[in-house]
C-alpha angles and dihedrals in degrees: 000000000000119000119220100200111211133235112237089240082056106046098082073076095052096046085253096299111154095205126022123193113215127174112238136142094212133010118254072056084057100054095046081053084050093049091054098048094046102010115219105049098090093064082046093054106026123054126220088275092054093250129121114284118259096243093032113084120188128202127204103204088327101324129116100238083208080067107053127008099340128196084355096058113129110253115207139191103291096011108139119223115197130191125215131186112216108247119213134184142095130105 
């Protein structure tokens, strides 16, 4: 089983789990897992066209997925998948 963990803004969808296993072979399959344990997290995390949202940022055991394989990347017993919201600010 692969583990989302879950950004503090996001837990009030996972009924304040921290962490939430969820069975995929890849990991646009994970979030829709995801999505049917705690509905809601797959239109925060997915745009309209199916892709990541612009301000969300997911790793796949510490690497950006945009980077390599993205939502296609293959997803394993213990690999940790975290969410991240974007931060912005600044001058």
């Amino acid at each position: 089983m692969a583990q989302f963990r879950i950004p503090g803004p996001l837990r009030r969808l996972s009924e304040g789990h921290v962490t939430v296993d969820v069975e995929a072979t890849n990991l646009i399959g994970a979030i829709v897992a995801l999505d049917a344990q705690y509905p809601g997290f797959k239109e925060r995390l997915l745009d309209e066209n199916g892709d990541l949202r612009q301000f969300v940022n997911v790793y796949l055991n510490d690497e950006d997925v945009r980077l390599g394989s993205g939502l296609g990347a293959r997803v394993g017993e213990k690999d940790e998948i975290s969410i991240v919201p974007a931060v912005a600010g600044g001058r």
